[in-house]
Residue frames as a rotation matrix with the C-alpha (Angstrom) as fourth column:
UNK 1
0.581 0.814 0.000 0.00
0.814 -0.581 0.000 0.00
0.000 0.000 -1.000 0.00
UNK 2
-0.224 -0.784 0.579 1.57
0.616 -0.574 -0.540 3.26
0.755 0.236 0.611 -1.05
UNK 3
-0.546 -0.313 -0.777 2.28
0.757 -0.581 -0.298 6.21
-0.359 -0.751 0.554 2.03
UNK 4
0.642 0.757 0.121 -0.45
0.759 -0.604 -0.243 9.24
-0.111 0.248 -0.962 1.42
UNK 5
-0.312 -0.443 0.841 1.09
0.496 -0.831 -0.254 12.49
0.811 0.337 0.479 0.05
UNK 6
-0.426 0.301 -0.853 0.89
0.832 -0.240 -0.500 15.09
-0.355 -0.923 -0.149 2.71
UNK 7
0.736 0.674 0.058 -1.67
0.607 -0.620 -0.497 18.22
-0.300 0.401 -0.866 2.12
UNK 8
-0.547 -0.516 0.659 -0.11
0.653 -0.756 -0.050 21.11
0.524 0.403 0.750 0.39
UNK 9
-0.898 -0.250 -0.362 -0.61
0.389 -0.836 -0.388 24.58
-0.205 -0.489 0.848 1.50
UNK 10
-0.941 0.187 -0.281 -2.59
-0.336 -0.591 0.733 25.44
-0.029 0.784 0.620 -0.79
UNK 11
-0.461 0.704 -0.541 -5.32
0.158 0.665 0.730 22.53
0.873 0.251 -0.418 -0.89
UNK 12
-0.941 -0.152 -0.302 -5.80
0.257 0.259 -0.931 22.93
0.220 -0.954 -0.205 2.86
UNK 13
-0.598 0.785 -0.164 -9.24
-0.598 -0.573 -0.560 24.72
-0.533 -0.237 0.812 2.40
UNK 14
-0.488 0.045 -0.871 -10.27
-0.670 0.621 0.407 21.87
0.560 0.782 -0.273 0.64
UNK 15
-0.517 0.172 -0.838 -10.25
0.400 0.915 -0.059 19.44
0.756 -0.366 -0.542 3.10
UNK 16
-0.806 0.395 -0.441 -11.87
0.174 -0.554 -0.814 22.18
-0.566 -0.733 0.377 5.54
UNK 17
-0.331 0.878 -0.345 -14.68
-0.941 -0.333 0.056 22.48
-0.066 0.344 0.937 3.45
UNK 18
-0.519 0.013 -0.855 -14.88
-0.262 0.949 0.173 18.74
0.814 0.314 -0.489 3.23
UNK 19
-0.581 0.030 -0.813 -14.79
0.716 0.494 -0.493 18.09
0.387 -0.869 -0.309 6.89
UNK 20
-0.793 0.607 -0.053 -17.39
-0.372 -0.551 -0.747 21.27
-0.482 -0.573 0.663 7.60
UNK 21
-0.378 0.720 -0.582 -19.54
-0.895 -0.121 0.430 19.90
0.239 0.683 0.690 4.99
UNK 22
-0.579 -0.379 -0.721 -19.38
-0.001 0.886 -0.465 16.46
0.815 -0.269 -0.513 6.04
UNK 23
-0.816 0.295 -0.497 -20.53
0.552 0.144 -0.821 17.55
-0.171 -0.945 -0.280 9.69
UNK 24
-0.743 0.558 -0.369 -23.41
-0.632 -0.766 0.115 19.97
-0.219 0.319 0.922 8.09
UNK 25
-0.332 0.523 -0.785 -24.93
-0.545 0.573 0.612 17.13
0.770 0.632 0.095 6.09
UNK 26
-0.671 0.013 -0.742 -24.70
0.504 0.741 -0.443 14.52
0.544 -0.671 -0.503 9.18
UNK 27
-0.757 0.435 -0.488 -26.23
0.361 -0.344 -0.867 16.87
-0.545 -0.832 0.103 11.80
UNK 28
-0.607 0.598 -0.523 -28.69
-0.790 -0.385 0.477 18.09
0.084 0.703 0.707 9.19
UNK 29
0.102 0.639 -0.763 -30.15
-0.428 0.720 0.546 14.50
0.898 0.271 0.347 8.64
UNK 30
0.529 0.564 0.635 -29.74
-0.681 -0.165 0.714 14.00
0.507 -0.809 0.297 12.25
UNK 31
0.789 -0.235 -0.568 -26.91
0.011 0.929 -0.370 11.90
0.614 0.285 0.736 12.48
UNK 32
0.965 -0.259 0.044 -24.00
-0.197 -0.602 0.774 11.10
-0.174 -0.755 -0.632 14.49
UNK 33
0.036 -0.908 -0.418 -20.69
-0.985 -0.103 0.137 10.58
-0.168 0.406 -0.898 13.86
UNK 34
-0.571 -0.219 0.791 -20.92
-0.330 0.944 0.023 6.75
-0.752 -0.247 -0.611 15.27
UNK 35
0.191 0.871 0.453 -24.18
0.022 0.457 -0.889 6.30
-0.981 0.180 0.068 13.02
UNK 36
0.738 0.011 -0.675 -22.33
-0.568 -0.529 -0.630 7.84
-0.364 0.849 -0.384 9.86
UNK 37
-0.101 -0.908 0.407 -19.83
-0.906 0.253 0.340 5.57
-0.412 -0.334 -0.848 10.35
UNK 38
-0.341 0.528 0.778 -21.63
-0.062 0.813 -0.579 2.70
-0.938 -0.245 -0.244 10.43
UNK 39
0.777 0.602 0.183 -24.05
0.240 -0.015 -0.971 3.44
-0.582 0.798 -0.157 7.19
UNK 40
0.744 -0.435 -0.507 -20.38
-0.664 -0.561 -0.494 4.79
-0.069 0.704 -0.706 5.32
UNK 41
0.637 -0.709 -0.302 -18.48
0.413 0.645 -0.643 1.31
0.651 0.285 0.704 6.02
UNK 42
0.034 -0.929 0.369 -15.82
0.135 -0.362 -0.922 3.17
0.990 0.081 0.113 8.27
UNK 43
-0.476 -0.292 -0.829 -14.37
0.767 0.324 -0.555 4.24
0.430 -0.900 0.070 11.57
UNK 44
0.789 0.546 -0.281 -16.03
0.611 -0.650 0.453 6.43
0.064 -0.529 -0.846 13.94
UNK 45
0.692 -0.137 -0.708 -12.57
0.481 -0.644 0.595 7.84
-0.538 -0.752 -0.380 13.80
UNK 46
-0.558 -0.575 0.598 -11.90
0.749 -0.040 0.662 8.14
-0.357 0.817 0.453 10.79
UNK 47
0.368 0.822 0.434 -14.99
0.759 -0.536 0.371 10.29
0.538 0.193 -0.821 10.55
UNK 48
0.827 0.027 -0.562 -13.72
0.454 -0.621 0.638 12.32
-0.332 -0.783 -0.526 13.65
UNK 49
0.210 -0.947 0.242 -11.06
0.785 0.311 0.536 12.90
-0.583 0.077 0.809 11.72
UNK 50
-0.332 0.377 0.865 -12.39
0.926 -0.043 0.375 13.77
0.178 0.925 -0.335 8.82
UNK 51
0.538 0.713 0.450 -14.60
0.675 -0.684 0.278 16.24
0.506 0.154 -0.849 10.18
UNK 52
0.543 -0.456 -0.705 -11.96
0.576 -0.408 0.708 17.99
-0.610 -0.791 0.042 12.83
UNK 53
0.952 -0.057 0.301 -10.61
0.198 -0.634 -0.748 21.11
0.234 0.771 -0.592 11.14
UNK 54
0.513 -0.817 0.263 -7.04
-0.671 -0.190 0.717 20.46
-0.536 -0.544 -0.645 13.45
UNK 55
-0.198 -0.449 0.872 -6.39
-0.291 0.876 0.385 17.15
-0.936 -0.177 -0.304 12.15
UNK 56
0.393 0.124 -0.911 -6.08
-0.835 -0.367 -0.410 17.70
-0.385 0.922 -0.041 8.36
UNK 57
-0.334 -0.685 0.647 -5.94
-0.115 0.711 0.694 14.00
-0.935 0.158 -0.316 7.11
UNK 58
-0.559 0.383 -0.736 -6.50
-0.762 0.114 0.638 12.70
0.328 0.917 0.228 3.41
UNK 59
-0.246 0.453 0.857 -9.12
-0.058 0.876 -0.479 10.17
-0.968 -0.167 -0.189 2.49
UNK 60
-0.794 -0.200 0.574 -9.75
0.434 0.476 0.765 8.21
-0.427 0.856 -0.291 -0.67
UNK 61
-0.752 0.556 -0.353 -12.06
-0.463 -0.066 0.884 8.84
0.468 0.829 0.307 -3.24
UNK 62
-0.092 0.811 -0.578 -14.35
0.388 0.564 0.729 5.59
0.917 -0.157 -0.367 -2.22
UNK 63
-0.710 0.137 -0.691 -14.49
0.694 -0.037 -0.719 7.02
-0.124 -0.990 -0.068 1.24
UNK 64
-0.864 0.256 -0.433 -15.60
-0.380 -0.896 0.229 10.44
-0.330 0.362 0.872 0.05
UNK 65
-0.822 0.360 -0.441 -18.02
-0.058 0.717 0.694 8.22
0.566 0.596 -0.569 -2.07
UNK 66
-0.520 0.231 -0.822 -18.77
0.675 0.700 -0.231 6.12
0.523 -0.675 -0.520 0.63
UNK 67
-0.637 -0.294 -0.713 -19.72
0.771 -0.219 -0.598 9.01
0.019 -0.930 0.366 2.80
UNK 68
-0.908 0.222 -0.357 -21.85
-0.412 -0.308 0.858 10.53
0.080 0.925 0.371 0.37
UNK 69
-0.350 0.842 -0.411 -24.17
-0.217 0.354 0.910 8.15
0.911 0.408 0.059 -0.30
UNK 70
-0.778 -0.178 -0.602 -24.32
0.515 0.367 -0.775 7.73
0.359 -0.913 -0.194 3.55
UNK 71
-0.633 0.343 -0.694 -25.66
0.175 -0.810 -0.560 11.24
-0.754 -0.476 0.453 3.97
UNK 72
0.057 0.758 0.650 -27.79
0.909 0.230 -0.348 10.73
-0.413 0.611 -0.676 1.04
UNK 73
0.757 0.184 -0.626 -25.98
-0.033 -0.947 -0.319 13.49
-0.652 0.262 -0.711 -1.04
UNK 74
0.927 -0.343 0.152 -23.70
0.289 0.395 -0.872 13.87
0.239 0.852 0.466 -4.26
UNK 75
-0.202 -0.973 -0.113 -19.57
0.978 -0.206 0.029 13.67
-0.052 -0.104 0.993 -3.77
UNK 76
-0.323 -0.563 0.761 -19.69
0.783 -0.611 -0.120 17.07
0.532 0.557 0.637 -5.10
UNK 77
0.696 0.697 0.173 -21.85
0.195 -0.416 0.888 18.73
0.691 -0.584 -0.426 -2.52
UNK 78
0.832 -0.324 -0.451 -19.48
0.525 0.197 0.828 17.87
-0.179 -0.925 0.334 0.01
UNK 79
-0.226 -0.920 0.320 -16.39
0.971 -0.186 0.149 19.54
-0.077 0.344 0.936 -1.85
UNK 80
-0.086 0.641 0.763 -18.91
0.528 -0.620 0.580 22.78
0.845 0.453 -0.285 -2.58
UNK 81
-0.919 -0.059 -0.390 -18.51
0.389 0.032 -0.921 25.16
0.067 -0.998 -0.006 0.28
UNK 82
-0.262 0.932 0.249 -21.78
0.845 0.097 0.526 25.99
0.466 0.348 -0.813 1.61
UNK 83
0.734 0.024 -0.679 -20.88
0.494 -0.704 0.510 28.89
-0.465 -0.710 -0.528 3.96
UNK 84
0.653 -0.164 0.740 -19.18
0.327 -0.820 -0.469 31.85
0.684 0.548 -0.482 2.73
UNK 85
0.390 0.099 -0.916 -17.18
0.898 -0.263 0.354 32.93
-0.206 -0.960 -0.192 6.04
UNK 86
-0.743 -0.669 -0.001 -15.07
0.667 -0.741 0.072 35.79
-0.049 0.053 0.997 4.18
UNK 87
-0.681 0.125 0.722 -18.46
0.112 -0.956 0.272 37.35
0.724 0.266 0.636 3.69
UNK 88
0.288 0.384 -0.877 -20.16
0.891 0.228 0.393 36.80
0.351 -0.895 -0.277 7.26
């Protein structure tokens, strides 16, 4: 199995929009981390991961997927921020 690349600078808002979207969708459809977990095939802490904006980790495609169809929304949603904060 090959060693993940580490984030670039640059991408880092990426995965922060991932991991805010991610926890939007879930608590939206009432959900918890343990229950997303479950319905997405994965770890509760791989989710906590995921969604923690300290603990910038990659995750695959099929997860992303996987996590998706969990929250009963399209890959791209989750990449799409949905909050604006520069103009709050």
């Amino acid at each position: 199995m090959s060693k993940a690349r580490p984030i670039k600078p640059e991408n880092k808002h990426y995965y922060e929009t991932i991991g805010m979207n991610i926890t939007i969708y879930r608590k939206y459809r009432n959900m918890t981390q343990d229950m997303l977990a479950e319905k997405a095939g994965i770890s509760k802490a791989h989710i906590a991961t995921i969604e923690s904006p300290g603990q910038l980790k990659p995750c695959s495609l099929e997860t992303l997927f996987d996590i998706a169809r969990a929250l009963g929304c399209e890959p791209a949603q989750l990449l799409t921020p949905l909050v604006q904060v520069d103009k709050l």
